[in-house]
Phi, psi and omega in degrees: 000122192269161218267137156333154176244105164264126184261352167131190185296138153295294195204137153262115165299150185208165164235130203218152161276337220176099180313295177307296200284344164250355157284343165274319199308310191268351160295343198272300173299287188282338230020012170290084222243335171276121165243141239228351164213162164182102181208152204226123179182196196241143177259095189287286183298019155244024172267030142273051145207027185203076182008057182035029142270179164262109207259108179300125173184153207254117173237113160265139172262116139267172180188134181281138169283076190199287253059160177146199182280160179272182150257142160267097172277154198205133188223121168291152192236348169236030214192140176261104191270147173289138183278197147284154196274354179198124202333126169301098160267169165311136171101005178270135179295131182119199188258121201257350172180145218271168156233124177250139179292120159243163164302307179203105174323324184298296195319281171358271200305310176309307200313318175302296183327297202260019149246031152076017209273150195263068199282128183282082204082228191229150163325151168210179186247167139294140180300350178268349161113018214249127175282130187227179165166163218240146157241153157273105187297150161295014177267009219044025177278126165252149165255170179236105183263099201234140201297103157313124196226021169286140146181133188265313177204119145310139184227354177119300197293141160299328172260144158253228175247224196303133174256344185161218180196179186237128192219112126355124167231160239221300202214086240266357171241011169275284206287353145312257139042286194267324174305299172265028197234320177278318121341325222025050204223080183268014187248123168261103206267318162227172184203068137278156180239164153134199175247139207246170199281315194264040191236329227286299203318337205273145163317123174082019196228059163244343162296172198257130197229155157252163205227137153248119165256119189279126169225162178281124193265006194229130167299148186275165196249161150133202211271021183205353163338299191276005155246347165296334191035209195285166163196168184228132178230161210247106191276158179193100164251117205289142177282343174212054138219164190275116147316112131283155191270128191306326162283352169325112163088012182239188178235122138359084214117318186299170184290099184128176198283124202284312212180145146283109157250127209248148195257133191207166122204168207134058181302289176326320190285321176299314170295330172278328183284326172320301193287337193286342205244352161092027179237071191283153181292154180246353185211115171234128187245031160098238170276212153306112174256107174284144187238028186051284173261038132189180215203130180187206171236110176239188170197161151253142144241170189269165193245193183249026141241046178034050138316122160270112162237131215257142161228128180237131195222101188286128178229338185216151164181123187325103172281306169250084179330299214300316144276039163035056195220118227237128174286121163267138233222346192310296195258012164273139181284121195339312207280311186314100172321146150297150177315165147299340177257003155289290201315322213285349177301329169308330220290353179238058141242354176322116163312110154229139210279000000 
């Protein structure tokens, strides 16, 4: 069976109370400022996850040209969406929190600072030794602002875009496991236990945990690979205390990060490795789904604690709105990057504020 070609994260999904306002928010902060949809419409294939309606909601894809993954901000329009019903902490099953790539983590963290950004604690390392530190979106969604060493077109902003997530697990060689065999992310850069210092500021997070981090040894190849770049995921399972799933009792939509969505094409091929591995899709939309200024084919499956990660095999996406003139990605050969003065052409959609 020959294996999908994953070109890298696409997008991290969020659930937002206010679409506009966290997109400015992350254009401001983040630079995640091109936007690549903006479209209001029913997520019809997404009801076994959304108590089997068909669900109205406002979605924008963004994405920083610095590179790294977009956001998909996702707003219900005829629905209130709901927080969880009991403080989320580290180590609660799902994806607890995004990452974003900078240029240089200090300057990041002075810059925040001194816009007053709702940061959780003090600069800190990592166990790999590496400077990290956690900021708070106003929706309460945290990021994790972690060292980048990617970078496609400079843009000014310190930051790039999803470099990867902090994902809460049940069972930490199960979802190893499930990372590096569907995924690819086969390089184990640490496995430690214990309680960790630059953990302690965050909820939950004075317990005691194994923490792994996955990053990939081989670059990824296909037609959006060099703005996608590299990315890393970090499993955390906690030790003295009961998890909870973060999504329990919710919909799809709901308030907080949604889905890891990965840039792939090889669909079909993608559907045999899923399944060989006993993780089948559960939401397929087949052929070609149009999303109005793009268009493509996606599905889902569960991680083995029903974590939702999304695949999208991108067939249209807008270069220039402005002449209405749409990349078709169908007859390019898979493995192959696009030139770079293709890719930097979103670059004149850009929002600026």
């Amino acid at each position: 069976m020959k294996n999908p070609i994953i070109s890298g994260i696409q997008q991290m999904g969020v659930g937002i109370p206010d679409v506009y306002g966290a997109w400015e928010w992350y254009r401001k902060y983040f630079g995640i400022d091109i936007p690549v949809l903006d479209e209001i419409g029913e997520a019809e294939l997404m009801r076994p996850y959304t108590g089997d309606e068909a669900r109205k909601r406002h979605a924008i894809l963004a994405i920083n040209i610095q590179g790294g993954g977009g956001l998909e901000i996702w707003q219900y329009k005829e629905r209130i969406p709901q927080a969880a019903d009991f403080e989320v902490q580290l180590g609660d099953v799902g994806i607890f929190a995004a990452k974003i790539k900078s240029r240089d983590v200090r300057a990041t963290y002075e810059l925040f600072k001194n816009n007053q950004l709702n940061i959780q604690g003090e600069l800190s390392q990592t166990p790999e030794g590496e400077e990290h530190f956690f900021v708070n979106d106003p929706f309460g969604n945290l990021f994790e602002i972690v060292s980048g060493n990617s970078w496609f077109h400079l843009n000014g902003h310190l930051t790039g875009g999803i470099y990867g997530a902090i994902l809460g697990v049940s069972d930490i060689e199960t979802a190893c496991h499930f990372y590096k065999t569907i995924l690819g992310y086969d390089e184990v850069v640490y496995h430690e236990m214990g309680q960790f210092e630059d953990f302690q500021p965050l909820k939950g997070g004075k317990h005691e945990f194994r923490r792994l981090l996955l990053k990939h040894r081989e670059d990824r190849k296909g037609c959006f690979s060099r703005l996608l770049g590299p990315s890393e995921l970090e499993l955390i399972e906690v030790q003295d205390r009961q998890a909870q799933k973060i999504f329990q009792n919710r919909l799809w939509g709901d308030l907080g990060f949604i889905h890891l969505s990965f840039d792939i094409r090889g669909m079909e091929n993608m559907r045999h490795l899923c399944e060989s591995y006993g993780h089948p899709f559960t939401v397929d939309s087949r052929d070609t789904f149009d999303m109005g200024e793009a268009a493509g084919h996606f599905s889902y499956i569960e991680d083995p604690d029903g974590t939702l990660i999304e695949f999208v095999e991108t067939h249209k996406v807008p270069i220039l709105k402005k002449w209405n003139l749409y990349l078709n990605l169908r007859k390019r050969p898979p493995e192959k990057p696009l030139p770079n003065w293709m890719v930097r052409s979103l670059a004149f959609n850009r929002v600026k504020d």
